[in-house]
C-alpha positions in Angstrom: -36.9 -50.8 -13.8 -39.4 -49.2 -10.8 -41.2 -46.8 -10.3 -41.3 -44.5 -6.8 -44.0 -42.5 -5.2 -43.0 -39.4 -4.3 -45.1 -37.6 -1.4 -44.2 -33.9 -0.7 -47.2 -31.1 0.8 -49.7 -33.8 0.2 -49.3 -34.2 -3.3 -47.8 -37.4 -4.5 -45.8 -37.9 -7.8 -45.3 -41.2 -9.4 -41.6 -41.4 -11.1 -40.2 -44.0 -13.2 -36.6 -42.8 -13.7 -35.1 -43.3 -17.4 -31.7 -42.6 -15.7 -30.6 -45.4 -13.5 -26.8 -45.1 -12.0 -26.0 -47.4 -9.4 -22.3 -47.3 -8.7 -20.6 -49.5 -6.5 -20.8 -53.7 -5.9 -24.1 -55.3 -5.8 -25.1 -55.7 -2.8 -22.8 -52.9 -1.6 -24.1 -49.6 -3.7 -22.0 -46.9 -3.3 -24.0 -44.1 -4.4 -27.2 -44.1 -6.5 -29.1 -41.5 -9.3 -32.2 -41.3 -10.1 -33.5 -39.1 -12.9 -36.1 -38.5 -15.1 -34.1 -37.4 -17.9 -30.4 -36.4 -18.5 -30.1 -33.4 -16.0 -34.2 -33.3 -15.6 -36.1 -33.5 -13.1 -37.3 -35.3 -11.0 -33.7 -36.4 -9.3 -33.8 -38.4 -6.3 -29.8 -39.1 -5.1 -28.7 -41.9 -3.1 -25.4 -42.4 -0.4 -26.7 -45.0 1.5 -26.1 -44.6 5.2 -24.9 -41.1 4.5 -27.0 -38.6 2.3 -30.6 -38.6 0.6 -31.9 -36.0 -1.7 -34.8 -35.5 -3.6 -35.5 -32.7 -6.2 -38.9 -33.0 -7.9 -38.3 -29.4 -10.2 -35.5 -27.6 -11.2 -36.3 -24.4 -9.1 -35.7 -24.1 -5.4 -33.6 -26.4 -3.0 -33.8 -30.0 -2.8 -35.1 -32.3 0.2 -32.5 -34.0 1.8 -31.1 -35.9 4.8 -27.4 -35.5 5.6 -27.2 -37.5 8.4 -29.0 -41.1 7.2 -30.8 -43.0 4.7 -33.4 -44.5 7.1 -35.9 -46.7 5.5 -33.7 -47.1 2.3 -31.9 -50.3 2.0 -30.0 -51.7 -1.4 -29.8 -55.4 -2.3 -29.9 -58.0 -5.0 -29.2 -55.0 -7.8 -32.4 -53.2 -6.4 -32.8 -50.1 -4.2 -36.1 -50.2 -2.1 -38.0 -46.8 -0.3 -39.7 -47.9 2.3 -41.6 -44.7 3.2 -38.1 -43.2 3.6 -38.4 -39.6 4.8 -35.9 -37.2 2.9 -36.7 -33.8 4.0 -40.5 -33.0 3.6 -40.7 -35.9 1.4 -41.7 -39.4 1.7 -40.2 -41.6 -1.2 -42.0 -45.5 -1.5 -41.0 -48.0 -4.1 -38.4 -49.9 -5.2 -36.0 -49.5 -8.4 -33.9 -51.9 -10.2 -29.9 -51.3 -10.6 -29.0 -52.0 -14.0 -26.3 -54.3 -14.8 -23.1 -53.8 -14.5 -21.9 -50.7 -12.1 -24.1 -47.9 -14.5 -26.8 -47.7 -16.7 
């Protein structure tokens, strides 16, 4: 599966999603989701080349980027974080789509 290092005010969370939802073609991922837990927290939410979006609780607003996914790529079924910068954050690692188009 993966498991992501999440960096935000110097404190760094490690998160191994048990939600995986990659929709889209392999090798052409339309829009990814990243949970801990259906509806929990954390999220981290994926349009490549559009959005990014990371929510490590449920209360406040969530980091995001609405104008790129720099430092995020998605191939061979696998989305990798490459000290991607959503917001405040910094997300590093790399997670494995499912197969087929969710999991």
């Amino acid at each position: 599966m993966g498991t992501l290092a999440i960096t935000l005010d110097g404190e760094t969370t490690e998160f191994t999603p048990e939600v995986v939802r990659c929709e889209g073609e392999p090798g052409a991922l339309a829009h990814l989701e990243l949970r801990e837990s259906e509806d929990g927290f954390p999220l981290v939410e994926v349009v490549p080349d559009e959005f990014a979006m990371v929510k490590l609780v449920a209360e406040g607003g969530p980091e995001k980027n609405e104008r790129g996914t720099d430092g995020i790529t998605a191939r061979d079924a696998a989305v990798t974080f490459a000290d991607a910068e959503i917001g405040d954050a910094v997300v590093s690692g790399t997670v494995d789509c499912p197969t087929g188009s969710e999991g």
